[in-house]
N, C-alpha and C positions, 0 to 999 in steps of 0.2 A: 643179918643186920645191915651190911653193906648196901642191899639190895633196896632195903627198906629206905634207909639214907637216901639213895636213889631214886628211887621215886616221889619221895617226898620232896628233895628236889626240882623234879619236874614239874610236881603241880602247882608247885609254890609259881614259879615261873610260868604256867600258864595261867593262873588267878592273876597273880601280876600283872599280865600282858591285858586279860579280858578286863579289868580296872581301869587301865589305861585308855583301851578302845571304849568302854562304857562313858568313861567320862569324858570322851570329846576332847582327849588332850593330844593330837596328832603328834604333838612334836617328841614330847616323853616316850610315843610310841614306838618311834623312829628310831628312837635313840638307844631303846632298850632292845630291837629287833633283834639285831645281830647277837645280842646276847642271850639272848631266848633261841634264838637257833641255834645257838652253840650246847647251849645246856641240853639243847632233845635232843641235838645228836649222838653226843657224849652218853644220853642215859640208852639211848637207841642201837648205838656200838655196843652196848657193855650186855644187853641181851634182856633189858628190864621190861623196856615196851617195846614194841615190834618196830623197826624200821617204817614199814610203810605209815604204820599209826602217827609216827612222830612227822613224818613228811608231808600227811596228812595235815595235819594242827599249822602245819609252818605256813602250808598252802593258804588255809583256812583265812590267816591271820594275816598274810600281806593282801588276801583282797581284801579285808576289812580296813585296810592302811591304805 
């Protein structure tokens, strides 16, 4: 259940983020970065998604910024 929470977390957070870059809105992007990094690491420490997956996406997401 935990686990479940967790990841449902994370995706919430990268939909979120990919909304954000879809819609041309840099600044909300920006602002929500840091906390979108925080969340995939958080789910990425706890063993839900892989590290490198989550490192992955973070990467992905500040060249798009």
């Amino acid at each position: 259940q935990i686990n479940r929470i967790r990841k449902s977390k994370y995706k919430n957070a990268v939909k979120k983020m990919e909304t954000y870059i879809k819609s041309k809105d840099k600044e909300k992007a920006k602002k929500y970065f840091s906390k979108f990094q925080s969340i995939l690491m958080q789910v990425a420490k706890s063993g839900v998604v892989n590290k490198k997956t989550a490192s992955r996406k973070i990467s992905r997401v500040s060249k798009k910024i």
